[in-house]
N, C-alpha and C positions, 0 to 999 in steps of 0.2 A: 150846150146851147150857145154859146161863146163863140164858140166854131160853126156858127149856122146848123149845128146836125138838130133833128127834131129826137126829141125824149119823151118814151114813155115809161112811168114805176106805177105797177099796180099791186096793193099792197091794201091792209082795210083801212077802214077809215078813219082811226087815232092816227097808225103812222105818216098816211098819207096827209095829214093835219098837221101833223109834226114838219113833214117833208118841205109844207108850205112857209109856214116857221122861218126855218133855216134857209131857204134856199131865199127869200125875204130877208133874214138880217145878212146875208152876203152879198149884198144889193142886188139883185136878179125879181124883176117887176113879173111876178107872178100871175098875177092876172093878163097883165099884157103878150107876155108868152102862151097863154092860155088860148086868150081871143087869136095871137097871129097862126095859131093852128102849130107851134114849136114845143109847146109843155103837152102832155096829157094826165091823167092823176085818175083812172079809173079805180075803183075799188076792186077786190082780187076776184069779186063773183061779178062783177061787167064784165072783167079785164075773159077770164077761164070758164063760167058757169053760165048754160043756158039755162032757165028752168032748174036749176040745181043740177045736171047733170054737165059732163065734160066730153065734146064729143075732139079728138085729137086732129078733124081732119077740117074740121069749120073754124079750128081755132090756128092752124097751121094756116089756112087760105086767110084768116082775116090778117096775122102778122104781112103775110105776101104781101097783102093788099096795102096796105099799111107802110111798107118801104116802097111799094110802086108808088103810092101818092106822095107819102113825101119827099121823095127825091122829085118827080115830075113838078113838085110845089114848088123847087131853086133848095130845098137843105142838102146840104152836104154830106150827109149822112145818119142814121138811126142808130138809137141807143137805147134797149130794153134794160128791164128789171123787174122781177115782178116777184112775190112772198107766195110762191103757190099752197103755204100751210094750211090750205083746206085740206088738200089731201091726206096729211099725216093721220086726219082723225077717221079719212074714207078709202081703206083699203083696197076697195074693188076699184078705185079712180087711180091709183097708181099707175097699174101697166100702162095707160094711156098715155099718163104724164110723162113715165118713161121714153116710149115711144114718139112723142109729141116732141121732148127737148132733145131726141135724137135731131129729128127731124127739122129741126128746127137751127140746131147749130148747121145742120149744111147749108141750110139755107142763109145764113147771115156770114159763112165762108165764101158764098158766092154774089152778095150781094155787099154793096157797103152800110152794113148792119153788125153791131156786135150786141152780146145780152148775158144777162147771167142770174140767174134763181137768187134767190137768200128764204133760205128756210129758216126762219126766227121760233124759235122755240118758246121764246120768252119764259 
């Protein structure tokens, strides 16, 4: 955020509480970032889960859409993260996932967007 780029971690909602935390005691006005449309902090069933299901091709277009507005908004660029560990416990949502973070790193190769999973196990 430093560098103008807009960020999103979506992650549940202990972490994401935590995330607020920290990113608070390294002085970064989190609420303020929130409102300027530069933070977003969705929980990982906003961020992945309609309904409880994962569809790969509505959640690809919403990333799209998502570094189309922000870049068109003056940021500099997008920076993802997200704890997809729903999935771990829902087998049949894998290959989508699979498919989906294919998909998805080309798309932030071609765009000024980077991202990266973290499967916490805890």
């Amino acid at each position: 955020m430093q560098r103008n780029e807009f960020v999103m971690y979506a992650a549940d909602p202990e972490t994401t509480a935590g995330l607020r935390e920290r990113l608070s005691l390294r002085g970064i006005d989190v609420e303020d970032a929130m409102r300027r449309g530069a933070l977003q902090l969705p929980t990982a069933d906003e961020a992945y889960l309609r309904d409880g299901n994962f569809d790969p091709d509505l959640m690809y277009e919403a990333f799209d859409q998502a570094i189309t507005s922000a870049l068109a908004a003056g940021f500099t660029g997008c920076r993802f993260a997200g704890e997809p560990t729903w999935a771990l416990d829902r087998e049949e949502l894998r290959p989508g996932l699979i498919e989906f973070e294919k998909r998805l790193n080309s798309l932030f190769r071609s765009r000024k967007a980077a991202g990266f999973c973290v499967y916490d196990t805890k």
